[in-house]
N, C-alpha and C positions, 0 to 999 in steps of 0.2 A: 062578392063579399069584399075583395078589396077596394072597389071601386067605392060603395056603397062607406066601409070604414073612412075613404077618404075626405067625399063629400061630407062627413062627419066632420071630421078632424078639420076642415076648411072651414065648415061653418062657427065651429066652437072657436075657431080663431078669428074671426070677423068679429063675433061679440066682443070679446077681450079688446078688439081694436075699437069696437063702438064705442066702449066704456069709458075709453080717453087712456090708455096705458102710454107712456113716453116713448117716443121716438129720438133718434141719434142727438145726442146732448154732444152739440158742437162746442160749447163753450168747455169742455175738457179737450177739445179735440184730438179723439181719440176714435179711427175706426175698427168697429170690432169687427172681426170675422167668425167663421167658422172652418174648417179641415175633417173632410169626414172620415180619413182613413188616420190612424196612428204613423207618426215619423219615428223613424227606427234611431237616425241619428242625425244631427243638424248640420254635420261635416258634408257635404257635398260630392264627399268624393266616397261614404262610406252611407249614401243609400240610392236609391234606385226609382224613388216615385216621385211622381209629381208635386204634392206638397211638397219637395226637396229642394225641385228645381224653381221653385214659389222664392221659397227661402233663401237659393242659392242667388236669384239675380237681386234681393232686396241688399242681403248682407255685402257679397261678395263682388269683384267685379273680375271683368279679362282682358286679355290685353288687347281686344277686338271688341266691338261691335257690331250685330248684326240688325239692320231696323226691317221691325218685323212688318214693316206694311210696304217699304218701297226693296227689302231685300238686299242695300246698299252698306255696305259693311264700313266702317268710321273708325279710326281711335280710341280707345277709350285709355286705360294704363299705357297702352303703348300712344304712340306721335304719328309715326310711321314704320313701314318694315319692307324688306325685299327679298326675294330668292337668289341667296348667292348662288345657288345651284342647287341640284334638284331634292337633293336633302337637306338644306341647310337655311334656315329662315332667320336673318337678322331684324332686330326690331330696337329703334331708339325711343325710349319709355319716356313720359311722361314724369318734368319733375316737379317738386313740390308738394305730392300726394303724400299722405299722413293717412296711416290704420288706424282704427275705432280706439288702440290704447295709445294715442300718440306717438308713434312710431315710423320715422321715413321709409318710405316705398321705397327701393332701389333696386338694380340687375341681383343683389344678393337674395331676394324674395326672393324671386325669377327661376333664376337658379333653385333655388333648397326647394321649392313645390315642385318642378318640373323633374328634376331628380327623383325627389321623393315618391309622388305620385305612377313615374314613367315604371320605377323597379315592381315588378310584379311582385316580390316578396313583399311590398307594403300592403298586397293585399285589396287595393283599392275594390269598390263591390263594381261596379261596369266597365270592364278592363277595357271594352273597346274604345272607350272616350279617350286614354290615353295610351294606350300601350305600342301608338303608332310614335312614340316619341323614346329617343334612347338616350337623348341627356342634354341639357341646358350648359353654357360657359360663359361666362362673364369678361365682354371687352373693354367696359369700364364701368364706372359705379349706373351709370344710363343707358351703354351697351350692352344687348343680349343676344347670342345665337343661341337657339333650338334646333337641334339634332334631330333627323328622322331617322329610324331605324331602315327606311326602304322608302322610295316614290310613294308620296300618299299626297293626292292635290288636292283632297278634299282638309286639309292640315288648317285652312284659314277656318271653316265654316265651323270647324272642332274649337277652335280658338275662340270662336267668336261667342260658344255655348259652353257648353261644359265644364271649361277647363277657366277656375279661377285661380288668382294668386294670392297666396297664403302669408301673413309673416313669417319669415325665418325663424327667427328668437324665441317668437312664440308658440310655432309649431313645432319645433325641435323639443323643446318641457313640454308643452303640452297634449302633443300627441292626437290622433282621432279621439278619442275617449275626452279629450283637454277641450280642442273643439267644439265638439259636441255639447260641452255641457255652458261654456262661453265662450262662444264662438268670435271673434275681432278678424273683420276685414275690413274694404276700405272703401266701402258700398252707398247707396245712399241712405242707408237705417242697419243702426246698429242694433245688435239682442242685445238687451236689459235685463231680459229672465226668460231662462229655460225650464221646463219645466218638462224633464223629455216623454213624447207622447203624447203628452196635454195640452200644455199650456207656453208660449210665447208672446213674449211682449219686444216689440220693436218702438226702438225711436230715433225720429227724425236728426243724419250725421250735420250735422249745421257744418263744418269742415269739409263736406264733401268737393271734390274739386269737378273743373266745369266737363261734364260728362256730357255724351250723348243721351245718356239717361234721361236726364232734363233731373231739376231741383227737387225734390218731395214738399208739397204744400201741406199737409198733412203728419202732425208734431208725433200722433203716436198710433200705432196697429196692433190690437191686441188679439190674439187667432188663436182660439180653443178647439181640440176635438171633442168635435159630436157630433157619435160613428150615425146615431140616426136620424135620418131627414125631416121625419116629423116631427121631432124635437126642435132641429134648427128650423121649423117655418113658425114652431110655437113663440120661440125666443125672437123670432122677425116679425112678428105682432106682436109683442109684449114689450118691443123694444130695447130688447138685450142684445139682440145684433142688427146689426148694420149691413153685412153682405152675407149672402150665400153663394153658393155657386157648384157646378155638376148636379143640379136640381133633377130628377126624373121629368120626363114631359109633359107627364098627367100634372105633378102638380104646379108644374111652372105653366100650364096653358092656364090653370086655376088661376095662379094668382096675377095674371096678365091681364085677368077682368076682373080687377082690385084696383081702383085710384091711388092705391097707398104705397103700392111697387112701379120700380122700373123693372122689367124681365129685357134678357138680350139674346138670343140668341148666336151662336158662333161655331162656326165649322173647325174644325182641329185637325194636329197627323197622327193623332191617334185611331191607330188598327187595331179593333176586334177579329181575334182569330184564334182556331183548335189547333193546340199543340199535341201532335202522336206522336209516341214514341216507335216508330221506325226501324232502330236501329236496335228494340231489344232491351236496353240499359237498364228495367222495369224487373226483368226477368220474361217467361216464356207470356207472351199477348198478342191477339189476335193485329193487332195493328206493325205487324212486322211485315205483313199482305200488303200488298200495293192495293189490291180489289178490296178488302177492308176499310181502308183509309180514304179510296174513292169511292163507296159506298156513302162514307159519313161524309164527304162533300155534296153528294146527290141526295142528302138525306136531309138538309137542312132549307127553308125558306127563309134566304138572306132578306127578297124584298119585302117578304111580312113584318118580320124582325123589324124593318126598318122603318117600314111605314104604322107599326103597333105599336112598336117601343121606344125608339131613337127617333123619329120625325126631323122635326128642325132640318137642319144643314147636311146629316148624312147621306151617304150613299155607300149602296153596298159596291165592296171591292176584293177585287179576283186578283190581288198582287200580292207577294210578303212584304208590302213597301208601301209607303203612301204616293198617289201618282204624282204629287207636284215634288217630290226626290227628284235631285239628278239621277238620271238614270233606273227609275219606276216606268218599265216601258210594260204599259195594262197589254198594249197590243200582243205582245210576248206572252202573257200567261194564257193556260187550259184552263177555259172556265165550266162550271160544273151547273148546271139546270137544277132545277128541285125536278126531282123525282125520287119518289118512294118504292116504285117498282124497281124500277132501275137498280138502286141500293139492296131490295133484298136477292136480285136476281145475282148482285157482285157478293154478298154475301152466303149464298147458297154454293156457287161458285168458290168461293173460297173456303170451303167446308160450314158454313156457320147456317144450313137452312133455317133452323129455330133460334137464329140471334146465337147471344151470349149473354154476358154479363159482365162490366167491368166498373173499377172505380174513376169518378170524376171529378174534377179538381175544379174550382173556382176561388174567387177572391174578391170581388167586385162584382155589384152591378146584378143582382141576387136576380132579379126577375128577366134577366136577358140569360142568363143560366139557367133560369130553370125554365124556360121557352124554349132554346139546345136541348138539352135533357128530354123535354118531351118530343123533340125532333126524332132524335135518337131513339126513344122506346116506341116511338111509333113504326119501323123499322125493324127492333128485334134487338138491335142494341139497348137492352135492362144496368141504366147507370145508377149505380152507388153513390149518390151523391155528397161531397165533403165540401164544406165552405170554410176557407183557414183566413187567417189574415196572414195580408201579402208577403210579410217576412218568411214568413212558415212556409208559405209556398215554393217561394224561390227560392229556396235550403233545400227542401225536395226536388225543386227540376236542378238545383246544379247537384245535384245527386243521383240524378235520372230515374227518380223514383215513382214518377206519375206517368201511367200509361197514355190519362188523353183529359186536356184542362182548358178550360176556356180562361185564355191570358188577354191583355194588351198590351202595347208600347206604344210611346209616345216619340220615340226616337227623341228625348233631349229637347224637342222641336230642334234639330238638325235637319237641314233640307236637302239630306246625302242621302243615296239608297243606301251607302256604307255603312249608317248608322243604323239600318234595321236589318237588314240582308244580313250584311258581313255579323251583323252580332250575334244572330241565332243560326246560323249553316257554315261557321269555318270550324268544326270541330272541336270546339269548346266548352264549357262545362253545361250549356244550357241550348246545346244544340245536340237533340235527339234522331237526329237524321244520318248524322255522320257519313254525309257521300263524298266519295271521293272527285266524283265531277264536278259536283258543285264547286267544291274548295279551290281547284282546278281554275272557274270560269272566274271566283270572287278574287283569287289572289292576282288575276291579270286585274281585273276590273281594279281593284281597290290602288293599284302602285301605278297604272299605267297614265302617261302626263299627255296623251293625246285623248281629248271627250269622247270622239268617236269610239277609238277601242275601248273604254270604256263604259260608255252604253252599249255596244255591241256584248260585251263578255256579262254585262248586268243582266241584257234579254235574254244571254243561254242559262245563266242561271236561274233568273226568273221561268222560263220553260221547263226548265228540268225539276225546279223546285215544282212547280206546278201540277206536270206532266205524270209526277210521280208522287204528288197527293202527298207529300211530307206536312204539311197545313190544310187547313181548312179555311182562308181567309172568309171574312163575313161584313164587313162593315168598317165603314169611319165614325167616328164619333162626332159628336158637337158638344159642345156646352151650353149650356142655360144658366145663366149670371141673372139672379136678382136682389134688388136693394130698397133701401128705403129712399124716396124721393129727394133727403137731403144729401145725397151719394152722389156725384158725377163721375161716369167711368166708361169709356168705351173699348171694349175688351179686343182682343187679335186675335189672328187664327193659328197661334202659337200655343196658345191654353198656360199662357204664363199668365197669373194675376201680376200686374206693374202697380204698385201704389204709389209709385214716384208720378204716375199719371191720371191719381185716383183725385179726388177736390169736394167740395163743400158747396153745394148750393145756394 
């Protein structure tokens, strides 16, 4: 049925495209996009998904660059910077930079975001991106030291993602909520209109100073949500958008035997994986069982998954981490077979002969959840299946109120296992696991300034995480980018859309 709906839907848009409907009107030069998941907030430090971090590197900049094809980290606000020592990272800024309200960039930015952002009481929503920092000071209006709270050497690569700088002036009145709603940073395209949720319109910083970035050729970007796909390939024949992008693979191999698209495929560090609750947080559930939680490992077929659904560039993966992380050592984790026998032999074992019954959480990505879902009831595990959007969900896991969810993470595109490991197993709001070894192996790994120890304390943790079935890791994802032929774009394996590097044919 779906299949058959689709080839529908494909074909009813071929006609529309025969008919002669208009394609990207470059004389506005304006590219539209699409966003299929809702943005909670356009502050960067106060959401959590990918169209953020879209957002975040158009508007905002860091005081690092990290280039996402040779991995060579640059200047960008800052010049240069060194380790005074093992906490303390000087950095002389970049002058001359002007924010999107005409406002000089100085060490007093610097300062007032790093501050801000570092105190937990601000609230920030992914405290691991900065919480390894305990306070910025100012050695002159172009000198900056950043404080670490403890050894973190992964501090550049955070710098180089995450962590953007703010106006003072204007983030002090303005506040997250001020942000959000007109955001000024000192980026290569500034917001023109917010429209939270919805609607964004970006336009090209003519002011922008000489970044790694490179220039933006491309005057304005206009990115609406539309949650459904088959909507935005209508709007991509009708000529109402311009790019798509996280396309399913059914229909991006469709439109890949269309003359009227470019399709791209691209590999990403985003992990699909089942988060159990472990530790209980849920209240009384059968996933507090170690034989439980390895059953639902043995119970799922990652390479089906992969090669039915995901295609393109993925591979299934046996880590909480993506393998090109520092310190993602695959060789380190217990990997788990498909086997269904297997699974109900650990579940009978674990009192459950007849299954159970539990609820399950998703948020994304509908048909790869409900392909889990029937992994699961093919075994005995009977899921309740609940589809929230992503905010809602992540209110519940930092509440620990979902027994077992099919989640992912992109780590930021950070290329630190610190970034996925440390965020969901150091006892924190959205770690269900709560081991004490683990936190143990992460807190050497994450402060220790020799590589070796730590990869060596990344593989006990990756072992133990494994060993003891607190995830179900299952996949990396890809992307599937397609556009209209007058669209020039070649995407990375970051899953950041760069319109600074997007162009007109």
């Amino acid at each position: 049925m779906k299949m058959t709906v689709l080839k529908s839907t494909i074909a009813g848009m071929a006609l529309v495209a025969a008919t002669g409907a208009a394609w990207a009107d470059k004389a506005n030069d304006t590219l539209r996009v699409a966003f299929t998941k809702e943005l909670e907030n356009v502050d960067s430090y106060f959401n959590s998904s990918r169209e953020g971090v879209v957002l975040q590197r158009a508007i905002w900049d860091g005081l690092i660059y990290r280039d996402p094809v040779t991995n060579e980290y640059h200047g960008n606000l800052a010049t240069d910077w060194e380790w005074i020592d093992d906490t303390t990272i000087e950095f002389k800024l970049r002058e001359g930079v002007k924010f999107h309200d005409g406002s000089d960039f100085t060490a007093d930015d610097v300062v007032y975001t790093v501050n801000f952002v570092a105190d937990e009481a601000s609230g920030v929503k992914t405290q691991r991106n900065v919480n390894w920092m305990k306070s910025a000071e100012k050695i002159d209006d172009y000198t900056v030291r950043i404080n670490l709270k403890a050894k973190f050497p992964a501090a550049i690569e955070f710098l180089s993602g995450p962590v953007s700088i703010y106006p003072s002036d204007y983030y002090a009145e303005a506040g997250p909520e001020g942000m959000g709603l007109k955001p000024v940073g000192t980026g290569p395209y500034k917001a023109v209109d917010v429209t939270p949720g919805q609607h964004f319109v970006l336009e090209k910083y003519d002011d922008y100073h000489d970044s790694p970035k490179g220039q933006p050729s491309i005057e304005h970007v206009d990115i609406r949500t539309i949650p459904d796909v088959n909507t935005q390939m209508a709007e991509l024949f009708s000529g109402t958008l311009d790019l798509i992008w996280q396309v399913p693979a059914d229909q991006a191999e469709k439109l890949a035997q269309m003359d009227q698209f470019t399709v791209s495929n691209e590999s990403t560090m985003r992990v699909g994986y089942l988060a159990m609750d472990a530790s209980g947080r849920s209240g009384e559930t059968p996933f507090t069982d170690v034989r439980v939680r390895r059953a639902v490992n043995h119970a799922i077929n990652r390479q089906e998954l992969v090669d039915a659904l995901l295609q393109g560039q993925s591979q299934v993966i046996s880590t909480p981490c993506f393998p090109s992380q520092f310190g993602c050592d695959s060789d380190a984790a217990v990997s788990y077979d498909y086997d269904p026998e297997k699974a109900k032999e650990l579940l009978a074992e674990a009192g459950y002969p007849d299954g159970f019954t539990t609820d399950f959480y998703a948020y994304r990505d509908r048909a790869y959840a409900e392909a889990i879902a029937s992994y699961l009831n093919a075994v005995g595990i009977d899921t309740n299946f609940k589809m929230l959007q992503y905010s809602a969900l992540r209110e519940l896991n930092m509440k620990g109120e979902t027994p077992i969810s099919f989640q992912t993470w992109g780590s930021y595109s950070v290329n630190d296992a610190s970034a996925m490991i440390s965020q969901f197993f150091k006892h924190g709001s959205l770690d269900d696991a709560r081991d004490d070894q683990t936190l143990e192996y992460l807190n050497i790994a994450d402060s220790a300034t020799d590589p070796e120890v730590r990869k060596e304390n990344y593989s006990k943790a990756i072992e133990r995480i494994t060993e003891q079935a607190f995830w179900a890791p299952m996949f990396s994802y890809n992307t599937n980018y397609v556009s209209t032929k007058e669209v020039e774009y070649t995407p990375t394996a970051d899953e950041v859309l760069r319109f600074t590097t997007m162009s007109w044919n």
